[in-house]
Residue, then its C-alpha position, 0 to 999 in steps of 0.5 A: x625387197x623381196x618379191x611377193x608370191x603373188x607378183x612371181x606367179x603373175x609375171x611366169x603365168x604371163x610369160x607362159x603361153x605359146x612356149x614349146x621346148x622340146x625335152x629330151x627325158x631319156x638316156x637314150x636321147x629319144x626326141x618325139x615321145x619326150x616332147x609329146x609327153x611335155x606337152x601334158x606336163x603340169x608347170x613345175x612349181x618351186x616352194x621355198x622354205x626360206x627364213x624370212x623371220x627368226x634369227x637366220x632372216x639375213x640369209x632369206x634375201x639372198x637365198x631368195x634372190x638365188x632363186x628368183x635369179x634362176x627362175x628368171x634365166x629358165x623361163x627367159x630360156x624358153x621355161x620348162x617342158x614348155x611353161x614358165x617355172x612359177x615360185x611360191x615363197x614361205x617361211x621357215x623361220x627357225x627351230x625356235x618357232x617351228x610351227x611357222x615352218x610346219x604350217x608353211x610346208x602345209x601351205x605349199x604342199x597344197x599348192x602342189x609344188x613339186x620342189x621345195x627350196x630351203x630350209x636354211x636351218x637344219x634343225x627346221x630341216x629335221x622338224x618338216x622334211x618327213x612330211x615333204x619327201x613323205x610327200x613324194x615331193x624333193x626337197x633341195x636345201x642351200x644350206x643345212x650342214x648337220x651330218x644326220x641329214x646325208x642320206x637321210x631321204x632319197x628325196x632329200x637333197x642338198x647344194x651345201x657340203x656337210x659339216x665334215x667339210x666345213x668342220x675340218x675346214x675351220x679346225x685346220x684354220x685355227x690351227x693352222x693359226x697356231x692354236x692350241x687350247x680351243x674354246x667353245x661356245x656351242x649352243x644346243x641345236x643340231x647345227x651347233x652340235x654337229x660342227x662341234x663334233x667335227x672341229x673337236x675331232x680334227x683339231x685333236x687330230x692334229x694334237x690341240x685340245x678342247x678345253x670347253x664345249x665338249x659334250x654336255x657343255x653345250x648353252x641353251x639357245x633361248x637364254x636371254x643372258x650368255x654371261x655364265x658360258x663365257x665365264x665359264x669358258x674363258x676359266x679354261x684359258x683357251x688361245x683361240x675361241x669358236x662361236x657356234x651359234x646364231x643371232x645369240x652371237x651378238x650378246x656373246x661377242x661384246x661378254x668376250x670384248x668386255x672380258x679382254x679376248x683379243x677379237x683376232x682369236x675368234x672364230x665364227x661360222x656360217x651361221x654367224x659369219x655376216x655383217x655386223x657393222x650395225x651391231x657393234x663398234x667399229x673394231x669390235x670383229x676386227x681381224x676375226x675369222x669366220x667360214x661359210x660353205x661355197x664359192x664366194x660369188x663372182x662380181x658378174x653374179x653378185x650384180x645380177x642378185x642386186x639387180x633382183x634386189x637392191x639392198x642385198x648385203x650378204x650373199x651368204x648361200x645365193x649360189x646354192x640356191x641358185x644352183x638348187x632351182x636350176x638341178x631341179x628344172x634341169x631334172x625335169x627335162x631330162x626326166x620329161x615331166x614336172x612331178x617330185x618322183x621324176x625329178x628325183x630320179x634325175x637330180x644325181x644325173x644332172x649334177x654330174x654323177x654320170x659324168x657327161x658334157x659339162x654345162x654352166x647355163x640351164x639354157x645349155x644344159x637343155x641344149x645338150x639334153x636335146x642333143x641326147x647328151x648326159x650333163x653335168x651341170x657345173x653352178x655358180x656354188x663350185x660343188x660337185x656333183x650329188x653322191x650316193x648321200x645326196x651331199x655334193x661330192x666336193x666343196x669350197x669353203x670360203x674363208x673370211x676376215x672381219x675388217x675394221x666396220x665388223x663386216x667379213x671380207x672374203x680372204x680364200x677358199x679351200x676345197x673339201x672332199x665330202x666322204x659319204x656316210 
């Protein structure tokens, strides 16, 4: 289950006493000032923007988990500049319901966090993110891909690669397969739309053909009925169809099976790459590929989230939220204090950007700081470090094949250079 507020802040205020670190906020490595200045530094509050309704709420559990998860190793490690790390959660919902996201950004800027978590979509993303980094306050998220979004704020960053990566990932996919005529079933949203453009791009480069879903053939969303956009679609006899949608994927998927399409020429992406062993009959996905942006989480790291939370399915994103909220913490320790500016100014480092001694642990990374080193943090999500869009210079992307019970199993990962804008 998903820890409540309530218990996250009761459990870091109870831990939070008589801890003093010693931070090392300077390039220079300077000791004494930093660890006088954190002595006045307020507790770094985490928000998260995170869906926990709405049809993205499968990946609110291990986003979440991700994390409570680094919440709980950093204060374990002593917290940061001194106090426990204390975590509010909201929810964002999705673009259908924005105001949900609008009143929990409210709600969390009130609260005075620092560092807001999420959002998943990156339409939700685009509704709120002015007010957050008008705000003076960073906004991480794990897992928005739109390409409108690099460079967008110097608030603004993210652990997951844009759509030029996952996009180009995906096409050399498909073709790779073999195909040539490729079919789209795309809905009208920022996400759908962006990773439309990249995968038309490449696979045309590499001399295929979009024969639907090209622009203005986009569906609307909140359809209740996607009939006439198969129908539609499969009139162009493609070899290979690309679902790019969200929960409208479990009405598209059984128009396609009734309609004859052999399942092992689909094709899905993050955001409908998950488990629907509950949804469909056995066999329905069988042999379907779908991509998820990150590094497919290690057996060590999986357990640790089950640990959090038992009924975890998917991990879908948990180590780019993970990732997030130990840059952050490790941000503010280099930068000696807990406020939304100072943080910013040390994400990119932290990362890497600056090269520096390579650390795996928020633990290690404080030791190294102290030492006067620069870091580069390398997580569990096997990015690179932030680039001058704050993009991840480099990515993986996991490649997935959906087995007999319609859940995805991970097959490979394929690395991805993430061009800056």
């Amino acid at each position: 289950m998903i820890r409540s507020t309530n218990a996250l802040r009761a459990a870091a205020l109870a831990g939070a006493v008589a801890l003093v670190l010693t931070a090392c906020g300077s390039d220079d490595g300077g000791g004494s000032d930093e660890t006088d200045a954190s002595a006045d530094a307020s507790p770094l509050i985490i928000g998260t923007l995170l869906p926990q309704t709405g049809t993205l709420a499968y990946l609110g559990p291990p986003e979440i988990a991700g994390v409570e998860l680094a919440v709980q190793e950093i204060n374990e490690a002593g917290g940061v500049l001194g106090a426990d790390v204390e975590v509010e959660n909201a929810d964002s919902s999705d673009a259908d319901h924005a105001e949900v996201a609008t009143q929990s950004v409210t709600d969390l800027l009130s609260k005075d966090v620092q560092v807001i978590i999420g959002a998943a979509s990156s339409s939700v993303t685009l509704n709120v993110v002015d007010d957050i980094t008008g705000a003076e306050v960073v906004q991480i998220s794990p897992a928005n891909t739109a390409t409108s979004l690099s460079g967008y704020s110097p608030f603004y960053f993210r652990t997951a690669p844009p759509d030029t990566v996952q996009g180009a990932a995906l096409a050399n996919l498909i073709t790779g397969d073999g195909h040539s005529n490729i079919g789209i079933l795309v809905f009208n949203d920022d996400y759908g739309t962006s990773l439309r453009d990249v995968v038309k791009a490449t696979v045309e480069e590499a001399g295929a053909t979009v024969t639907y879903g090209n622009a203005g053939e986009e569906f609307d969303p909140a359809a209740s009925s996607f009939s006439g956009d198969v129908t539609a679609l499969l009139a162009t006899s493609p070899d290979a169809i690309v679902i790019l949608a969200f929960e409208q994927t479990k009405l598209i998927i059984p128009e396609l099976i009734a309609a004859g399409v052999d399942p092992t020429t689909l094709y899905l992406v993050d955001g409908n790459t998950a488990d629907y062993s509950a949804d469909f009959e056995p066999g329905t996905l069988e042999g379907a590929q779908g991509t998820i942006p990150g590094a497919f989480p290690s057996t060590e790291f999986q357990a640790k989230l089950k640990e959090l939370n038992p009924d975890l399915t998917d991990y879908a994103y948990a180590p780019e939220s993970y990732d997030a909220t130990i840059l952050a913490a490790l941000a503010a320790v280099k930068g000696g204090g807990t406020d939304g500016p100072t943080i910013q100014e040390n994400l990119a480092s932290v990362s890497g950007a600056d090269g520096g001694t390579e650390v795996s642990t928020f633990a290690d990374g404080v030791a190294a700081l102290e030492a006067g080193d620069d870091i580069h943090y390398v997580g569990q999500a096997g990015t690179g470090s932030f680039n001058e869009d704050n993009d991840p210079s480099s990515a993986s992307i996991g490649v997935y094949k959906f087995d007999a019970s319609n859940k995805p199993v991970f097959v490979k990962g394929q690395e991805g250079e993430v061009p800056e804008s």
